[in-house]
C-alpha positions in Angstrom: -48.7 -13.0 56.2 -51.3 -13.5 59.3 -53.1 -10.0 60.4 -54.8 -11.3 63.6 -55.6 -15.1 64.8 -58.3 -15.6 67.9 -59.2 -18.0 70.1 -62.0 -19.6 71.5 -63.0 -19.5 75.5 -65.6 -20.5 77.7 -65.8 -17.8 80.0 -65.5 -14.4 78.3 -64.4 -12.3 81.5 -61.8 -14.7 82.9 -60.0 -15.2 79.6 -60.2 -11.3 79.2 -58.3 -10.7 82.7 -55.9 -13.7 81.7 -54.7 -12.4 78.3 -55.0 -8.5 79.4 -51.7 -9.9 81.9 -50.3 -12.5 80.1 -49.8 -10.3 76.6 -49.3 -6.9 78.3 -45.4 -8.0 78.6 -45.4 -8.8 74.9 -46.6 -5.1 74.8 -50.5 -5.8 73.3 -53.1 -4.6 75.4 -57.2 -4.8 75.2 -58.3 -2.1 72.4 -61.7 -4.2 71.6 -64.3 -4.8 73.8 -67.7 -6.1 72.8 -70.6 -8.7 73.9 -68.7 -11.8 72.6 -65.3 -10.9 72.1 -62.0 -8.8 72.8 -59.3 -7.9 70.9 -55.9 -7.3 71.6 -52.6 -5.6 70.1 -50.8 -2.8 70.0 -52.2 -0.5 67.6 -55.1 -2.6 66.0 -56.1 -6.3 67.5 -54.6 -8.3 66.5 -54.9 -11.4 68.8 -58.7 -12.0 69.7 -60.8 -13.9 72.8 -64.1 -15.0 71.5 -66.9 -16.2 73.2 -67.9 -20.1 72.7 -70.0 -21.1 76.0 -70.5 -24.3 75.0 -66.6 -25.0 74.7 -65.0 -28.3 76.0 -61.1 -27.8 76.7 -59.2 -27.5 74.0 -57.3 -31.5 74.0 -53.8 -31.2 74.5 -52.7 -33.5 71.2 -54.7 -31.3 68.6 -51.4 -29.9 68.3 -52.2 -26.3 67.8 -50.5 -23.1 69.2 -49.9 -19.6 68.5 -46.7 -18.1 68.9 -46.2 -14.6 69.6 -43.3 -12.3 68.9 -41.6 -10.5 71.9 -39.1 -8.0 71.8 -36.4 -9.5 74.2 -35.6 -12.5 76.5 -37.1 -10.9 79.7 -40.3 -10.2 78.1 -40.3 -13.9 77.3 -39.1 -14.6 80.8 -42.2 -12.1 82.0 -44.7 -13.7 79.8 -44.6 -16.8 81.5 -44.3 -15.5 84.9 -47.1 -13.5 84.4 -49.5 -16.3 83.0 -48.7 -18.9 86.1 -49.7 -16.1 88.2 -52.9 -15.4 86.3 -54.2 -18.8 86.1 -52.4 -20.6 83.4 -50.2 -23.9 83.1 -46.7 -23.8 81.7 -46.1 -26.2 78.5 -42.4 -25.2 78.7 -40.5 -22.9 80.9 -38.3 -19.8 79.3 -35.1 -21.2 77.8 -33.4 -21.5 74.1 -34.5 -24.1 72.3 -32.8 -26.0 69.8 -33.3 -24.6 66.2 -31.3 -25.3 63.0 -31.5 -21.4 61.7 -31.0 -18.9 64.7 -31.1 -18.7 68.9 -34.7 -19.5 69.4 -35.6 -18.3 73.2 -39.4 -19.4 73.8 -41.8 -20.2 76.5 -45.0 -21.7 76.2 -48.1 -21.9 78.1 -51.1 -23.1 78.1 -54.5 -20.8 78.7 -57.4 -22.0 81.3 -59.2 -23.2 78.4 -56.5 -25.7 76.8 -55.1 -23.0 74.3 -51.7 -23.3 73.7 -49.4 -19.9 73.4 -45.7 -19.4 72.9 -44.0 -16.6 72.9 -40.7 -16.0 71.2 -37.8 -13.7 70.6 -34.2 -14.6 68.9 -31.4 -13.1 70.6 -28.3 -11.9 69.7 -29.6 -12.8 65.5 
């Protein structure tokens, strides 16, 4: 249904390094790189960084995230790890949540600009 989402940052080249660690154990990497932007997947982009200078945080009750797919609980698990160590916040540590449907096993953090990202797998179903 979705074919790429972006986000907004205030400093081009931080968020760049941020994501390039944070999604590289949700197996995207950096395949787009021009003056204002950077795009992201694994064989087109399909999660994008755009410039915005003039950006204030992003406030924590707007209530948006974006959650990302990963393939198993330790990429989850490294997801996280990885953006703590990079410079983000956590907004949930790796765990199954409850869920009326399936396992849900998600983590969430929170960029250096305010955006929110989970990421997500469903074990075992």
């Amino acid at each position: 249904m979705i074919d790429h989402i972006s986000v907004g940052v205030s400093d081009l080249d931080r968020a760049a390094r941020f994501y390039e660690a944070t999604l590289a154990p949700l197996g995207l990497s950096r395949l787009v790189t021009r003056p204002a932007t950077v795009g992201f997947g694994k064989t087109y982009p399909e999660f994008w960084i755009n410039l915005r200078a003039g950006m204030v945080q992003v406030a924590p009750e707007s209530g948006v995230h974006i959650c990302l797919r990963a393939r198993a609980t330790a990429d989850v698990d490294a997801f996280h790890a990885v953006a703590l160590q990079a410079g983000g916040r956590s907004d949930g540590g790796p765990g199954l949540r409850p869920h009326d449907r399936a396992k849900y096993y998600a983590a969430f953090i929170i960029d250096p600009d305010g955006n929110r990202i989970e990421a997500v797998t469903f074990p075992g179903g």
